[in-house]
C-alpha positions in Angstrom: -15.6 -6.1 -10.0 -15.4 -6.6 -6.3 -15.7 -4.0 -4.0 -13.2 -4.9 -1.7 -9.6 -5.6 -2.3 -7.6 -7.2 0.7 -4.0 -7.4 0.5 -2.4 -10.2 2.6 1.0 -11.6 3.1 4.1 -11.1 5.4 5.3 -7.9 6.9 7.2 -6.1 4.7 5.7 -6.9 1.9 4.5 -3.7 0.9 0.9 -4.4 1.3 0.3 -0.6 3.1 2.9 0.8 0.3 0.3 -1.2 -2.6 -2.8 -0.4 -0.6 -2.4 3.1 -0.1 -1.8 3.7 -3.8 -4.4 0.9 -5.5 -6.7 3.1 -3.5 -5.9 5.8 -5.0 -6.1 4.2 -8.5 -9.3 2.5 -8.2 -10.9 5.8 -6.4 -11.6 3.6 -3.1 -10.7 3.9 0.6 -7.9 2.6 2.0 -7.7 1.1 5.3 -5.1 -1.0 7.2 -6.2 -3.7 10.2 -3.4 -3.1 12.3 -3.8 0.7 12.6 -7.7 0.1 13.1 -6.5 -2.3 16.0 -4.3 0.4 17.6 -7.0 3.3 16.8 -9.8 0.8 18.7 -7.3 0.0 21.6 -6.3 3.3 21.9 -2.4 2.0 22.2 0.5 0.7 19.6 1.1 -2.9 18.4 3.5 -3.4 21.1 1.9 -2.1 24.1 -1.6 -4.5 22.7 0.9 -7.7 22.7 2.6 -6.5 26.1 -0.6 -5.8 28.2 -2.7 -8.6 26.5 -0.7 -11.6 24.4 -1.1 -11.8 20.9 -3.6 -13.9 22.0 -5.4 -10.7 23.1 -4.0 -8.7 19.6 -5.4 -11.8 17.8 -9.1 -11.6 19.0 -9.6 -7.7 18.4 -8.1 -8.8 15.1 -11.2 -10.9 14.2 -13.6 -8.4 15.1 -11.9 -5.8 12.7 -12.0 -8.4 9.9 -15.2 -9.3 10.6 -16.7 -5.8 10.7 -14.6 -5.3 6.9 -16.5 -8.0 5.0 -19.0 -5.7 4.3 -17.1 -2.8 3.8 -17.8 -0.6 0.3 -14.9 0.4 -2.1 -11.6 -0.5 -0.4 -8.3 -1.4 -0.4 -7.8 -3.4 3.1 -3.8 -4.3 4.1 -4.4 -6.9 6.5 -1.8 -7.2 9.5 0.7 -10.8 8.0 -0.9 -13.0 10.9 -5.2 -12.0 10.0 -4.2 -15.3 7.3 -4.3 -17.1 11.3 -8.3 -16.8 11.0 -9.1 -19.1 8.8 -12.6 -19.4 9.8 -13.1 -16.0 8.3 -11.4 -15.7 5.0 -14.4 -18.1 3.1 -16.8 -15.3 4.1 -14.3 -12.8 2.9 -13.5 -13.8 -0.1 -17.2 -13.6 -1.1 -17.4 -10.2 -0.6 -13.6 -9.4 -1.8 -10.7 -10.0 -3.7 -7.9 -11.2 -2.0 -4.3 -10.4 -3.3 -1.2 -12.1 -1.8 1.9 -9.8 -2.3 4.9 -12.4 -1.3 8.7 -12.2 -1.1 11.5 -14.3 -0.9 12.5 -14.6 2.8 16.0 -12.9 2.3 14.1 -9.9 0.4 11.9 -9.5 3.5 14.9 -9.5 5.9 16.6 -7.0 4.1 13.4 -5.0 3.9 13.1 -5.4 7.7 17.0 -4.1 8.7 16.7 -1.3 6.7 12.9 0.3 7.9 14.3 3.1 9.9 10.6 4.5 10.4 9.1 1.1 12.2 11.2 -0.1 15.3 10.6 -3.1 16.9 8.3 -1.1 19.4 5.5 -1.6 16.7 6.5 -4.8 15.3 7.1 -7.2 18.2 8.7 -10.5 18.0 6.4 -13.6 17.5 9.0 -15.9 18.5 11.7 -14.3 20.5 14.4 -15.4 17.7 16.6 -13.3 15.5 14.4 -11.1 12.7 15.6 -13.5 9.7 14.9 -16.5 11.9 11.3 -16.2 12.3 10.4 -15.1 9.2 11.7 -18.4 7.8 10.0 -19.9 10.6 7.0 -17.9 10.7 6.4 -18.4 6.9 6.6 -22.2 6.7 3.1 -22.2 8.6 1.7 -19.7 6.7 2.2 -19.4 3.4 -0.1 -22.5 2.6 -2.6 -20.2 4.5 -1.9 -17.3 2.2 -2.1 -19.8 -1.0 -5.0 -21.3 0.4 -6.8 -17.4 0.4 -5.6 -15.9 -2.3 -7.1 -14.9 -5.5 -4.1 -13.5 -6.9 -0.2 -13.8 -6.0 2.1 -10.8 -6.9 5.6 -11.2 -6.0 6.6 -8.1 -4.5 10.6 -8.6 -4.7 10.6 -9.4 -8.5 8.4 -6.2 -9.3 8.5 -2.3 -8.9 6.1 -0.7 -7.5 4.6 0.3 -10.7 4.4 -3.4 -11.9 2.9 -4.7 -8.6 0.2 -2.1 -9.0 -0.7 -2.5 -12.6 -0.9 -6.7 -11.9 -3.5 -6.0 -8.7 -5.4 -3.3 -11.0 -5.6 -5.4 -14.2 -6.8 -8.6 -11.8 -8.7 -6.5 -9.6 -11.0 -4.8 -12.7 -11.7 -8.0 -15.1 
């Protein structure tokens, strides 16, 4: 069993939802890119892409994923654009198992509109367009990115919670 389990795919997903409690199953740490962005630049998602780009977000990205290849005993959710560094996820995926938790494009809208506890002050746009809009468009460039890294797919609006968790697990262990 690998040591490392990173969880990619779009936002809203539920990659911190999975990640926080495959942690907890498989006894391991849990840690999420985009907080360790925020916690290293000392300001929110928003503030990062205001003051800097996501240009700027984007490179302080890297060095958090390349300072997690190494990493012992964790459950990683990766922020939906680290897929963008393709360079890295060869080196990755030596060293972990990389678990792609999808949903259909609708599903993720709807999940989007109803997050009361995440406003748009920590998700910014990407593209300026209406939420449902650039998902669509956001996901036509990278889900043969995801496909291309993943180990494992788990399609997150078909299954409970439950379900998701026991497909990662029984993957994850063999």
């Amino acid at each position: 069993m690998k040591e490392i389990v990173f969880l990619i795919g779009f936002r809203a997903v539920g990659k911190s939802t999975i990640g926080k409690k495959l942690a907890e199953r498989l006894g391991f740490s849990f840690l999420d890119t985009d907080a360790l962005i925020c916690e290293k630049k000392g300001a929110t998602v928003h503030a990062i892409v205001q003051a800097e780009g996501w240009e700027g977000f984007r490179r302080c990205e890297q060095e958090i994923l390349q300072g997690l290849e190494t990493c012992g005993r964790c459950v990683i959710a990766t922020g939906g654009g680290a897929i963008l560094h393709q360079h890295l996820w060869p080196a990755l995926k030596e060293h972990g198992y990389v678990v792609w938790l999808t949903a259909d494009p609708d599903i993720i809208c709807q999940r989007i509109h109803t997050d009361n506890s995440v406003s748009d002050e920590q998700r910014p746009s990407l593209t300026g367009k209406s939420v449902c809009d650039e998902i669509r468009e956001i996901l036509a460039v990278r889900e043969p990115l995801y496909r291309l890294a993943a180990d494992l797919v788990v399609d997150t609006g078909l299954l409970g919670v439950s379900e998701v968790l026991d497909a990662v697990e029984r993957a994850v262990v063999e």
